[in-house]
N, CA, C, O and CB atoms as a CASP TS submission, in Angstrom:
PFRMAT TS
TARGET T0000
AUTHOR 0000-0000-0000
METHOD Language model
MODEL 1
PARENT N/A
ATOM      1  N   UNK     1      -0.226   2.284  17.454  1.00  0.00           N
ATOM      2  CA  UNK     1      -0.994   1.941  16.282  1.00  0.00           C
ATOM      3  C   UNK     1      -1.301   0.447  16.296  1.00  0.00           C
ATOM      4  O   UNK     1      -0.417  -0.410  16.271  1.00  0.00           O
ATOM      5  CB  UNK     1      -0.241   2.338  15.001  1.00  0.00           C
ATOM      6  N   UNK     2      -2.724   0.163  16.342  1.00  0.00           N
ATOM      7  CA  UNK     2      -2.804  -1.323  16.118  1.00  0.00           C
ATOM      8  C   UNK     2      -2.980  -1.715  14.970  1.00  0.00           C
ATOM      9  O   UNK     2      -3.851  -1.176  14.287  1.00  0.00           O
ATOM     10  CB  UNK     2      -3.698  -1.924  16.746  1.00  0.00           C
ATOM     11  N   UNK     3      -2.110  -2.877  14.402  1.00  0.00           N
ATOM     12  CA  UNK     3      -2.609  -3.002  12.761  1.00  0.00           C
ATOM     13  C   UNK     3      -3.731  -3.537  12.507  1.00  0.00           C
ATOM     14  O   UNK     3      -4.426  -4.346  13.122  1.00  0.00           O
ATOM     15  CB  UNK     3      -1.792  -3.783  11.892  1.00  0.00           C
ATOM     16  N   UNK     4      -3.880  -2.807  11.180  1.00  0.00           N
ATOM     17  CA  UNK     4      -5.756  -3.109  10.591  1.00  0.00           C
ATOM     18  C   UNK     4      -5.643  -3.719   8.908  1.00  0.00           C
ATOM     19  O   UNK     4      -6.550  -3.631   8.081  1.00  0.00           O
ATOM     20  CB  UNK     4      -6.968  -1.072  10.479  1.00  0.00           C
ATOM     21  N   UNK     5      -4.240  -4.366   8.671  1.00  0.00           N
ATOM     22  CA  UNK     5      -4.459  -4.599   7.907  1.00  0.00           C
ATOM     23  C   UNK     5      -3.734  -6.240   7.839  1.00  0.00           C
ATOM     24  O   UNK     5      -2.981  -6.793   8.642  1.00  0.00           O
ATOM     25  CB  UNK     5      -4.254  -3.513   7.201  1.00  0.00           C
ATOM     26  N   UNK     6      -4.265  -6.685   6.637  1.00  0.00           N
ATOM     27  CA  UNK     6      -4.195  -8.286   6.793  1.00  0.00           C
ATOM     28  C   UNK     6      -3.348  -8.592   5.944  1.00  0.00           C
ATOM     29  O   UNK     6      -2.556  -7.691   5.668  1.00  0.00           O
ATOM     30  CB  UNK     6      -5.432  -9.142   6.563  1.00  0.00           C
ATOM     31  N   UNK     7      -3.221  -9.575   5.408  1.00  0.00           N
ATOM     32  CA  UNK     7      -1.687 -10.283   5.450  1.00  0.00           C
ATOM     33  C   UNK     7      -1.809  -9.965   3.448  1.00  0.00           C
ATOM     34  O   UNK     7      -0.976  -9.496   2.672  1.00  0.00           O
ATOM     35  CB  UNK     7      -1.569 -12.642   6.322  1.00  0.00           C
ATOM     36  N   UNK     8      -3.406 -10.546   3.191  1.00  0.00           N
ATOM     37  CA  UNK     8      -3.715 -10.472   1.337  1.00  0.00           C
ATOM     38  C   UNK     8      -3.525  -9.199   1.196  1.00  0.00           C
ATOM     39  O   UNK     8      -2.959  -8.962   0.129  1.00  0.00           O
ATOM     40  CB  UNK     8      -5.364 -10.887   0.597  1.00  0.00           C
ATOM     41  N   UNK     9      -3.764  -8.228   1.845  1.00  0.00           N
ATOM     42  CA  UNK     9      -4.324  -6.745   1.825  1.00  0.00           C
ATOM     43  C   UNK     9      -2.434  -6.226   1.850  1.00  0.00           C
ATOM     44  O   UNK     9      -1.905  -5.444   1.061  1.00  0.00           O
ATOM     45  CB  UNK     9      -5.693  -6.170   3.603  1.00  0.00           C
ATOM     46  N   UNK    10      -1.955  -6.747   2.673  1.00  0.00           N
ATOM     47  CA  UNK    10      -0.375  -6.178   2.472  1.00  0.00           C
ATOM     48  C   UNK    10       0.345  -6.291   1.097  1.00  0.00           C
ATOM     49  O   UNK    10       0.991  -5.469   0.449  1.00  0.00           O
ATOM     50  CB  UNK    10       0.602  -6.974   3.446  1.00  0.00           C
ATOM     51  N   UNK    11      -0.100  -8.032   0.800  1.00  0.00           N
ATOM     52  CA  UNK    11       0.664  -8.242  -0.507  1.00  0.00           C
ATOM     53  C   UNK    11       0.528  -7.748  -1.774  1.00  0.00           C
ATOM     54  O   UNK    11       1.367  -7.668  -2.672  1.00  0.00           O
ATOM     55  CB  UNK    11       0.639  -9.297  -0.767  1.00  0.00           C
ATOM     56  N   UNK    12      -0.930  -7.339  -1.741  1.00  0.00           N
ATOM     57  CA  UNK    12      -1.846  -7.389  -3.040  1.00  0.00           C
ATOM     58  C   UNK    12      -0.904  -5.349  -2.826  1.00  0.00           C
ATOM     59  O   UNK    12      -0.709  -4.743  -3.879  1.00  0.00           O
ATOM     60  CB  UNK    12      -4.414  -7.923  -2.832  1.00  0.00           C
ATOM     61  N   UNK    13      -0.551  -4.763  -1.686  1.00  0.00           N
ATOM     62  CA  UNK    13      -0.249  -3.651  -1.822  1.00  0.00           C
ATOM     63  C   UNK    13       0.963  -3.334  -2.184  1.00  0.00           C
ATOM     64  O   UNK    13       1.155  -2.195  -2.611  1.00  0.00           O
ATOM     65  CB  UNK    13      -0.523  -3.158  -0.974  1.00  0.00           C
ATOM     66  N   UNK    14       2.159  -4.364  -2.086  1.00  0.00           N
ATOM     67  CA  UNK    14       3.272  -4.325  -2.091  1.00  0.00           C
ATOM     68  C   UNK    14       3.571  -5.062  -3.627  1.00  0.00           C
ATOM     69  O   UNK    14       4.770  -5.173  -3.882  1.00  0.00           O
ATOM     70  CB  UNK    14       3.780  -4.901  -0.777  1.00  0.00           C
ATOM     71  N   UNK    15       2.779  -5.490  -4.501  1.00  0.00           N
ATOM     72  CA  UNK    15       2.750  -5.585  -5.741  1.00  0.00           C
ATOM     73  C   UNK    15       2.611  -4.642  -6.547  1.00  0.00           C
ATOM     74  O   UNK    15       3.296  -4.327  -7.521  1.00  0.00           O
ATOM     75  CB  UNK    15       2.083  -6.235  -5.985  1.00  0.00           C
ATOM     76  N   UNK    16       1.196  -3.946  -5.877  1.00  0.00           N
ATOM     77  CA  UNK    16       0.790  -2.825  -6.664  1.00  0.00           C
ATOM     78  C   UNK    16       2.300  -1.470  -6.898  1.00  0.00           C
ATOM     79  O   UNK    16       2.294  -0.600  -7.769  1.00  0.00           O
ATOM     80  CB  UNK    16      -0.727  -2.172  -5.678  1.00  0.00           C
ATOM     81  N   UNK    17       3.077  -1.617  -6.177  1.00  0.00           N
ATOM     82  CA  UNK    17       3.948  -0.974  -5.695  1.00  0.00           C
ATOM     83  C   UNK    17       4.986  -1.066  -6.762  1.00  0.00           C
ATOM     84  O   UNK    17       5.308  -0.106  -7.463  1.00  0.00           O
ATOM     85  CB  UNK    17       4.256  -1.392  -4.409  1.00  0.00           C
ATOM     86  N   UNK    18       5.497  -2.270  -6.855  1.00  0.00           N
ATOM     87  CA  UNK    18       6.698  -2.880  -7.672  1.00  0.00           C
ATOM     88  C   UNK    18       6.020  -2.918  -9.316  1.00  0.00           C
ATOM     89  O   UNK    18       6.743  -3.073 -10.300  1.00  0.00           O
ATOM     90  CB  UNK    18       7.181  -4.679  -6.980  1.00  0.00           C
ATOM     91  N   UNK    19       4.559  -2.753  -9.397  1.00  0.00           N
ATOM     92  CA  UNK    19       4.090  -2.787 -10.914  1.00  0.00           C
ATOM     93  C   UNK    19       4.215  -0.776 -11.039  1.00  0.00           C
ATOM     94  O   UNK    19       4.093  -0.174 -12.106  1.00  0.00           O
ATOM     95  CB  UNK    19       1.977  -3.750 -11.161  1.00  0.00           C
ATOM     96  N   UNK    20       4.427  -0.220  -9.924  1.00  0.00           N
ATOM     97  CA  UNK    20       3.684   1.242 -10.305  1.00  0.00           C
ATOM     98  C   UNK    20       5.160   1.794 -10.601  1.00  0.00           C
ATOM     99  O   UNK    20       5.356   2.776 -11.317  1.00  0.00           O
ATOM    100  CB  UNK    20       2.593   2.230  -8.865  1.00  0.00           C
ATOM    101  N   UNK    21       6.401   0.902  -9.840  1.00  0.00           N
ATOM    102  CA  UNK    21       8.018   1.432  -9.884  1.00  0.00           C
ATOM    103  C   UNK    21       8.457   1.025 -10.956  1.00  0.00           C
ATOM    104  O   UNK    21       9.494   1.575 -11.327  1.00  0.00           O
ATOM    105  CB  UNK    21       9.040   0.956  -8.810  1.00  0.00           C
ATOM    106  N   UNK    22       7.940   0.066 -11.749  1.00  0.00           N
ATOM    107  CA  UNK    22       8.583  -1.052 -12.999  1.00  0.00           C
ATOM    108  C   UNK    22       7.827   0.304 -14.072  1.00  0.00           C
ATOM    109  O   UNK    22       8.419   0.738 -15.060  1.00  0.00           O
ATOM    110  CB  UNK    22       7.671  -3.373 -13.145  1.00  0.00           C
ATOM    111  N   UNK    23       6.801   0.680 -13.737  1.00  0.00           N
ATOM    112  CA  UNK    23       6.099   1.484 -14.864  1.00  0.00           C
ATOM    113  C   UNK    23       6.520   2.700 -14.872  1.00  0.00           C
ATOM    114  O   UNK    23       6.011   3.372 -15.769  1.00  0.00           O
ATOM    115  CB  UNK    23       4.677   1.564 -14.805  1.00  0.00           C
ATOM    116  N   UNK    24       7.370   3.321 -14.113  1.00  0.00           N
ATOM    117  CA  UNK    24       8.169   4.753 -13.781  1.00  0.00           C
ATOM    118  C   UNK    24       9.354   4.231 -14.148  1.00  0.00           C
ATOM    119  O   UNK    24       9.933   5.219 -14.600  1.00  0.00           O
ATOM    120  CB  UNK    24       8.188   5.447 -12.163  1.00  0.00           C
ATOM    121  N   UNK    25       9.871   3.588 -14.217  1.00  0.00           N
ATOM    122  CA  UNK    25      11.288   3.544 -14.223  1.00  0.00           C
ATOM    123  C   UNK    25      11.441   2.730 -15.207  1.00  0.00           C
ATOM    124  O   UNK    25      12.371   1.944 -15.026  1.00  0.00           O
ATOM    125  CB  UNK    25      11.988   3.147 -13.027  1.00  0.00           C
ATOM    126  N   UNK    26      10.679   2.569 -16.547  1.00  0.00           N
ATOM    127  CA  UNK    26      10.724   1.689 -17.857  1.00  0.00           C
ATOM    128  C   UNK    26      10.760   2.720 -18.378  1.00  0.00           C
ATOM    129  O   UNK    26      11.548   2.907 -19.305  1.00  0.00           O
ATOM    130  CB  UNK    26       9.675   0.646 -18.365  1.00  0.00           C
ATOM    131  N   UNK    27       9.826   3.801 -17.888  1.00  0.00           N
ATOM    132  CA  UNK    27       9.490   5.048 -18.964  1.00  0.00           C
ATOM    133  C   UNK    27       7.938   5.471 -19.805  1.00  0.00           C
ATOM    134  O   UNK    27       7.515   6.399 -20.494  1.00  0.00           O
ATOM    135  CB  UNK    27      10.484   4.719 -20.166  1.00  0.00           C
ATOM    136  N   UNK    28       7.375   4.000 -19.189  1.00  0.00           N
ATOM    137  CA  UNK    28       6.141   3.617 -19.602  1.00  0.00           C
ATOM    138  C   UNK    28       5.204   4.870 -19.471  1.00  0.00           C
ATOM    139  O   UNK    28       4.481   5.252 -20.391  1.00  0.00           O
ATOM    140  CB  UNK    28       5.674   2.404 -18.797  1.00  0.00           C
ATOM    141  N   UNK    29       5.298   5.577 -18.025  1.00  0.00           N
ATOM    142  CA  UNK    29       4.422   6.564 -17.277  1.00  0.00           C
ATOM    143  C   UNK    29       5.235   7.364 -16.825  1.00  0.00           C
ATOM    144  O   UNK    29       5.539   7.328 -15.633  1.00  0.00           O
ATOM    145  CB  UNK    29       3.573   6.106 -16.220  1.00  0.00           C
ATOM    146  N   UNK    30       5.785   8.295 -17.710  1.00  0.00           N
ATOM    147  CA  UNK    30       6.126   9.576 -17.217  1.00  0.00           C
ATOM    148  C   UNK    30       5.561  10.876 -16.936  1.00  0.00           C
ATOM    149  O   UNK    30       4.372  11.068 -17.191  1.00  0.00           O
ATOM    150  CB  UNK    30       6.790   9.819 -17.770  1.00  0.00           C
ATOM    151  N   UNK    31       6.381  11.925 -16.368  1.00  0.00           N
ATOM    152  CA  UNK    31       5.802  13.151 -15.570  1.00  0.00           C
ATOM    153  C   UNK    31       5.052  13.068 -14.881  1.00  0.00           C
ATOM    154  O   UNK    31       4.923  11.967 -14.346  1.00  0.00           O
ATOM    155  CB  UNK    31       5.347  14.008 -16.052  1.00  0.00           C
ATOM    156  N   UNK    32       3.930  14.413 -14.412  1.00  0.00           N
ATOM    157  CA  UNK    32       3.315  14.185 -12.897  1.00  0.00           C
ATOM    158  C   UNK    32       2.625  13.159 -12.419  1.00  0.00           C
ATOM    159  O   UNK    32       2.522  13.024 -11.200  1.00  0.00           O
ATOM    160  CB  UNK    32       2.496  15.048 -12.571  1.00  0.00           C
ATOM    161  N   UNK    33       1.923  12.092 -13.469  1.00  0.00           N
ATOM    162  CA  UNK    33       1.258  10.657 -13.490  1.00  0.00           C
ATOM    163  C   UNK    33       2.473  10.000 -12.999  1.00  0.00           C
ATOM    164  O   UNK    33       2.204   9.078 -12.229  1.00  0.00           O
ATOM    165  CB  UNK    33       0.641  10.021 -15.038  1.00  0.00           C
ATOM    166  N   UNK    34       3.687  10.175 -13.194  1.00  0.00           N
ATOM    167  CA  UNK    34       4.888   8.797 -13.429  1.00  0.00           C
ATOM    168  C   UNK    34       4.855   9.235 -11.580  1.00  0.00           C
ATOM    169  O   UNK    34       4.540   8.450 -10.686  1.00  0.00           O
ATOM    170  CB  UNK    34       7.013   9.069 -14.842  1.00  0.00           C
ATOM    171  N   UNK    35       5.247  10.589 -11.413  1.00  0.00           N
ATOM    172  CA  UNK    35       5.806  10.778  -9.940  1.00  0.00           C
ATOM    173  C   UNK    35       4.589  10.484  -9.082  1.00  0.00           C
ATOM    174  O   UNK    35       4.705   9.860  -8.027  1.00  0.00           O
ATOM    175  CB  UNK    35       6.434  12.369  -9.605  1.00  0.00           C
ATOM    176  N   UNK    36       3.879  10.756  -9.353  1.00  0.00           N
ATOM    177  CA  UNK    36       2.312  10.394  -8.390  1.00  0.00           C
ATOM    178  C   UNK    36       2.151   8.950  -8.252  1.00  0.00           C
ATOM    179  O   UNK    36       1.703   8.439  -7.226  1.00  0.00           O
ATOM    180  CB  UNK    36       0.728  10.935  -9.202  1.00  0.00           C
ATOM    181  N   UNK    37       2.560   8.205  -9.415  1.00  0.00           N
ATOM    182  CA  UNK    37       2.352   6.499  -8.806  1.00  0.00           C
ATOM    183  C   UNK    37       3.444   6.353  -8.247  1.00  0.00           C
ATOM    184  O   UNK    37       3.552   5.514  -7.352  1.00  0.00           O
ATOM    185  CB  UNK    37       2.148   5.154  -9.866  1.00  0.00           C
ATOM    186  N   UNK    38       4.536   7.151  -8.650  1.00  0.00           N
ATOM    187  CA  UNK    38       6.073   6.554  -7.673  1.00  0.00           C
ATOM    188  C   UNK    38       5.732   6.637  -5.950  1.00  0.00           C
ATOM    189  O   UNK    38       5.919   5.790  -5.077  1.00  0.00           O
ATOM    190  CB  UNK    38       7.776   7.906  -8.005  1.00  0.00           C
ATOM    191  N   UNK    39       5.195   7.933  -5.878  1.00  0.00           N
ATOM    192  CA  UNK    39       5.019   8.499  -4.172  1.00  0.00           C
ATOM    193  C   UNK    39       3.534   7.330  -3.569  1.00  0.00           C
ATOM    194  O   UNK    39       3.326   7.013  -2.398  1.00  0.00           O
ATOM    195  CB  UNK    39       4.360  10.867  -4.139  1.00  0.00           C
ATOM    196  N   UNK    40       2.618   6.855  -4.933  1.00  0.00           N
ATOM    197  CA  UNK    40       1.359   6.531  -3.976  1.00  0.00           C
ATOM    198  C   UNK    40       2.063   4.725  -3.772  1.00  0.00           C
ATOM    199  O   UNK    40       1.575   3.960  -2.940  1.00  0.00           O
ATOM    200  CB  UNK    40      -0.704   6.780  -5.000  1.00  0.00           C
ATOM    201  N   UNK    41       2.904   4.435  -4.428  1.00  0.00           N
ATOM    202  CA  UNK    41       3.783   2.920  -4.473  1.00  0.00           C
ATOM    203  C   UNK    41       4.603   3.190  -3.061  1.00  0.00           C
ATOM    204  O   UNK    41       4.652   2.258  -2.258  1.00  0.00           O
ATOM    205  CB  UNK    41       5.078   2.657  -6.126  1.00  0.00           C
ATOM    206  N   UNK    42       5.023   4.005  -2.853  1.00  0.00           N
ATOM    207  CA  UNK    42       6.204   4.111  -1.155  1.00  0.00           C
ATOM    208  C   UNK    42       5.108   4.434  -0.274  1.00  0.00           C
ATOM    209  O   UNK    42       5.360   4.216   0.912  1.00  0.00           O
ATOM    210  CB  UNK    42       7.732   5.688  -0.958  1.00  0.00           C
ATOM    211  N   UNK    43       3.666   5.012  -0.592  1.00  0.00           N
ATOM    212  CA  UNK    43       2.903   5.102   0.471  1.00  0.00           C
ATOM    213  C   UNK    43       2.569   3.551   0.947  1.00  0.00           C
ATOM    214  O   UNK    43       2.443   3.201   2.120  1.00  0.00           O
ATOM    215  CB  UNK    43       1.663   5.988   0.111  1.00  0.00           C
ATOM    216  N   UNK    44       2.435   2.571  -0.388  1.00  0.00           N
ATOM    217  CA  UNK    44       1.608   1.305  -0.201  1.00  0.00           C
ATOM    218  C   UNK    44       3.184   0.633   0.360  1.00  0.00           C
ATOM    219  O   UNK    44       3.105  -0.456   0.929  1.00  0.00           O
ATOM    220  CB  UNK    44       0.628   0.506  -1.885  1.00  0.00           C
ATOM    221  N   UNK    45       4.168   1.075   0.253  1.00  0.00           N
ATOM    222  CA  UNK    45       4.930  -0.014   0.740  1.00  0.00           C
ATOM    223  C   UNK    45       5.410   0.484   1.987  1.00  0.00           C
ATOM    224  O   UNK    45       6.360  -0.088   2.522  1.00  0.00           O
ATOM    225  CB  UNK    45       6.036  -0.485  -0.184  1.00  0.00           C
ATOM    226  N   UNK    46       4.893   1.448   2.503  1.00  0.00           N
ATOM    227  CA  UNK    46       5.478   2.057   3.798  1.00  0.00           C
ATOM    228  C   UNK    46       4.022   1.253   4.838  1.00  0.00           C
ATOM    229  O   UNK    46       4.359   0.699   5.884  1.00  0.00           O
ATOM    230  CB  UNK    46       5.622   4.293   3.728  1.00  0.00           C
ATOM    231  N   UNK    47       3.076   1.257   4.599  1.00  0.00           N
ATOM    232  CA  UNK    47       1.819   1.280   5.026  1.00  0.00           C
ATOM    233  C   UNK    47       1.768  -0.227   5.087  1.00  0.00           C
ATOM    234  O   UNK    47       1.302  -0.712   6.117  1.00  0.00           O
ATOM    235  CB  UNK    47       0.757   2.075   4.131  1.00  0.00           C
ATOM    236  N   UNK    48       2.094  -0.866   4.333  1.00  0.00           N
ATOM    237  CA  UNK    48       2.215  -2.393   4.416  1.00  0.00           C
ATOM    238  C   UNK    48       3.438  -3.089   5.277  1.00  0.00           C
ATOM    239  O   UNK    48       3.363  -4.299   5.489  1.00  0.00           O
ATOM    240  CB  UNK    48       2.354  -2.882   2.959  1.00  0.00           C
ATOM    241  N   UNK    49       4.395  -2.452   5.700  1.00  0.00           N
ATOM    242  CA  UNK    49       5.447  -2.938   6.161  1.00  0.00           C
ATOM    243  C   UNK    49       5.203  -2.494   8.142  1.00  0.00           C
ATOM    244  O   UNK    49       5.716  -2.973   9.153  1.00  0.00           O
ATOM    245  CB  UNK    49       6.856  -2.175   5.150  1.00  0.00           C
ATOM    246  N   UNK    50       4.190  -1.391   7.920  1.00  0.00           N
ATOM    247  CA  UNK    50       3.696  -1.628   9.408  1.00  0.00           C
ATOM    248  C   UNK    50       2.460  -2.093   9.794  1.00  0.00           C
ATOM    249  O   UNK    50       2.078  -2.280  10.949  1.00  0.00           O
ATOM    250  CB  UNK    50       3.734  -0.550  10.080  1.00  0.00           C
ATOM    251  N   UNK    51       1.564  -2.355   8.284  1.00  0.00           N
ATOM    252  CA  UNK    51       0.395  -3.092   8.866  1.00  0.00           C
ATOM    253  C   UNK    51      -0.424  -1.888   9.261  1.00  0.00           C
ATOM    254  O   UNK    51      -1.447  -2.344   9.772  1.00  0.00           O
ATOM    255  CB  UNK    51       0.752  -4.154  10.155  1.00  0.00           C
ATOM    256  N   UNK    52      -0.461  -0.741   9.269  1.00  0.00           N
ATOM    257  CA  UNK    52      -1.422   0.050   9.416  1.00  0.00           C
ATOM    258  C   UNK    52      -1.603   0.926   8.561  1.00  0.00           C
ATOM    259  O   UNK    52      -0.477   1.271   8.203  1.00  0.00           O
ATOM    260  CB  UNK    52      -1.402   0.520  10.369  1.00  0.00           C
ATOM    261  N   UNK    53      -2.782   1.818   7.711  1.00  0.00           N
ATOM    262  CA  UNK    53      -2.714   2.420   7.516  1.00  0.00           C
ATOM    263  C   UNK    53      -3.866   3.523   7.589  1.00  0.00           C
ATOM    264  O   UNK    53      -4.965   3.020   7.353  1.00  0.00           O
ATOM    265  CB  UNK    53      -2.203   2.038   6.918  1.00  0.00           C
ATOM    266  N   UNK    54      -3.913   5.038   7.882  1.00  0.00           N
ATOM    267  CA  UNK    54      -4.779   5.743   8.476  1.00  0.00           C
ATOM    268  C   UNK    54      -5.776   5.772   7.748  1.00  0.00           C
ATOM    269  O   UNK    54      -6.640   6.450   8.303  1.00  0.00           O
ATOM    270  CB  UNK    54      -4.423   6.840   8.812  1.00  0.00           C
ATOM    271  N   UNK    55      -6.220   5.257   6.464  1.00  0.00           N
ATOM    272  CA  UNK    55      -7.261   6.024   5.737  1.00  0.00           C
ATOM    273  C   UNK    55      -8.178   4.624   6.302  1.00  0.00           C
ATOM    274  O   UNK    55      -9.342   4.815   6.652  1.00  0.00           O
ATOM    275  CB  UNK    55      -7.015   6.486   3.758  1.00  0.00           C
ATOM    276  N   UNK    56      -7.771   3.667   6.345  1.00  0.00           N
ATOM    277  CA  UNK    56      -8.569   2.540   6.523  1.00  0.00           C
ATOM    278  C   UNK    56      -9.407   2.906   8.194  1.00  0.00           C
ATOM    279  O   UNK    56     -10.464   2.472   8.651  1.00  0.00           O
ATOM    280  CB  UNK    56      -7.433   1.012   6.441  1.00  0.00           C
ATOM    281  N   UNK    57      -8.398   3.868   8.769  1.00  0.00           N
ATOM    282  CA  UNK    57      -8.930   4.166  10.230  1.00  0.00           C
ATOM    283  C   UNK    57     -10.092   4.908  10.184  1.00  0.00           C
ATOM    284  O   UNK    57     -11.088   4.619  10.848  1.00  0.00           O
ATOM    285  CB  UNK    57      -7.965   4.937  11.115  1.00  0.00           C
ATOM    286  N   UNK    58     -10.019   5.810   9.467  1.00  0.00           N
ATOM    287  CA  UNK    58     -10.955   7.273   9.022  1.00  0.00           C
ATOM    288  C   UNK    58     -12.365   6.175   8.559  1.00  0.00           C
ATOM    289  O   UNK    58     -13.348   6.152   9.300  1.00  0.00           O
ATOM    290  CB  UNK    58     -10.043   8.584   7.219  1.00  0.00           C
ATOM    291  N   UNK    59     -12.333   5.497   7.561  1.00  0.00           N
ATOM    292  CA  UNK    59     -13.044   4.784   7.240  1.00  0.00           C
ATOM    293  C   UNK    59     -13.747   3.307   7.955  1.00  0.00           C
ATOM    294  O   UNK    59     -14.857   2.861   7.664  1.00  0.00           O
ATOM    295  CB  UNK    59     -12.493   4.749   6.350  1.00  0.00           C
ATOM    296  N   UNK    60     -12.814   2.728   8.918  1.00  0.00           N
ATOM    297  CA  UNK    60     -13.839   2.401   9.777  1.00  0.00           C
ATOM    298  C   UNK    60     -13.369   0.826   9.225  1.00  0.00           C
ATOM    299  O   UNK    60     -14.102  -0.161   9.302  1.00  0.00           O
ATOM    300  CB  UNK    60     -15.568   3.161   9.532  1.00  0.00           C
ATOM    301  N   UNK    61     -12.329   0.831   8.799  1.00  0.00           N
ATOM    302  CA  UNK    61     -12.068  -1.040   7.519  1.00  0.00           C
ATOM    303  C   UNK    61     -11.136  -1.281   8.886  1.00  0.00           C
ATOM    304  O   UNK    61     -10.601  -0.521   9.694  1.00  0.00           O
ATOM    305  CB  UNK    61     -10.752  -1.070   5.073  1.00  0.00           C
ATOM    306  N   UNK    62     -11.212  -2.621   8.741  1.00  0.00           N
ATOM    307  CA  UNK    62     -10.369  -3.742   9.578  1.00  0.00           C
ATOM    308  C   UNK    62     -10.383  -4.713   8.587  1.00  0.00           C
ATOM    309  O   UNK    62     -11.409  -5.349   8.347  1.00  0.00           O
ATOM    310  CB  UNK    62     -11.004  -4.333  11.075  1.00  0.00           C
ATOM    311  N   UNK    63      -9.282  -4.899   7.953  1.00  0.00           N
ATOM    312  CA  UNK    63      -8.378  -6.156   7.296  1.00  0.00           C
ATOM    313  C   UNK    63      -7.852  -7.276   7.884  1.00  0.00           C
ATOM    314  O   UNK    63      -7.689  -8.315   7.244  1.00  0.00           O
ATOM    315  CB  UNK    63      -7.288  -5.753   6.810  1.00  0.00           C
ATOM    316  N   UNK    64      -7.477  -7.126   9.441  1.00  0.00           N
ATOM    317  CA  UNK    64      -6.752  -7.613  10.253  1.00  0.00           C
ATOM    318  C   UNK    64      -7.477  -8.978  10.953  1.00  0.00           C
ATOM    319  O   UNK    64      -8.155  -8.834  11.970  1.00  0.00           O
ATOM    320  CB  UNK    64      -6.396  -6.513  11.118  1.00  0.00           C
ATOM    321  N   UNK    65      -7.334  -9.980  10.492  1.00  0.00           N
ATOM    322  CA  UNK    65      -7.635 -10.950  11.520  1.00  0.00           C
ATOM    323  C   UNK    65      -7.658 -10.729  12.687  1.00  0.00           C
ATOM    324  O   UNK    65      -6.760 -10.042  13.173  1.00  0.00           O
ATOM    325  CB  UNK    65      -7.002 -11.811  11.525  1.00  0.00           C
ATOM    326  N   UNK    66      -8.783 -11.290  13.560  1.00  0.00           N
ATOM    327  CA  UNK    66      -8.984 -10.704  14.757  1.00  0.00           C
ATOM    328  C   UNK    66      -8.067 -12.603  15.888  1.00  0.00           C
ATOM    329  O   UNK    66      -8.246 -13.795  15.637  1.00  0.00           O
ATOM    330  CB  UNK    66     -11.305 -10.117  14.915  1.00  0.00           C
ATOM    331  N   UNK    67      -7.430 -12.110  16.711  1.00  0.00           N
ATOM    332  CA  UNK    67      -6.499 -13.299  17.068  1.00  0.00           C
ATOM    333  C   UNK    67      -7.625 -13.740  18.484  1.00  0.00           C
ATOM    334  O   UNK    67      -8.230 -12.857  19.092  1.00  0.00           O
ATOM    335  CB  UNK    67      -4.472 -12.734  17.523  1.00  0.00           C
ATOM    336  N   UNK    68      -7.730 -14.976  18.782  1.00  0.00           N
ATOM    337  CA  UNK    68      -8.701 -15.798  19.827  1.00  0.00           C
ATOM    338  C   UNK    68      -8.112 -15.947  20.790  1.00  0.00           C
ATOM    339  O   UNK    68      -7.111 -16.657  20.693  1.00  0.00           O
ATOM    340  CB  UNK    68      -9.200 -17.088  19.534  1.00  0.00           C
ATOM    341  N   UNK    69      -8.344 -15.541  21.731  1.00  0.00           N
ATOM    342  CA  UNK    69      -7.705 -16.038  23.115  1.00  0.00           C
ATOM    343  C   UNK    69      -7.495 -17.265  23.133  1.00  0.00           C
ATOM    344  O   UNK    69      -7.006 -17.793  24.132  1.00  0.00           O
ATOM    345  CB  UNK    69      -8.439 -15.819  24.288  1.00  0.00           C
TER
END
């Protein structure tokens, strides 16, 4: 897997993550809404911690700084 995603694109995902777990686990957003942001928050923090993720592939996005010889 080569990563396609960039460094803003990780963080801005790994926030979204910790705001979607703070909002499940306050009580704020419960039932199938509460569990659906819990699972799409471990997708963004699984997906950010390797820098790739497939939908961006399907779609054709590169986030990733491209590095210069």
């Amino acid at each position: 897997m080569k990563p396609n995603m960039g460094t803003a694109d990780r963080i801005i995902r790994v926030l979204l993550a910790a705001v979607f777990a703070y909002l499940y686990f306050s009580g704020t957003v419960t039932g199938t809404l509460g569990l659906i942001l819990v699972i799409l928050g471990g997708v963004f923090v699984l997906t950010s911690l390797v820098s790739f993720c497939p939908l961006y592939t399907i779609v054709g996005l590169n986030t990733c700084p491209t590095k210069k010889p």
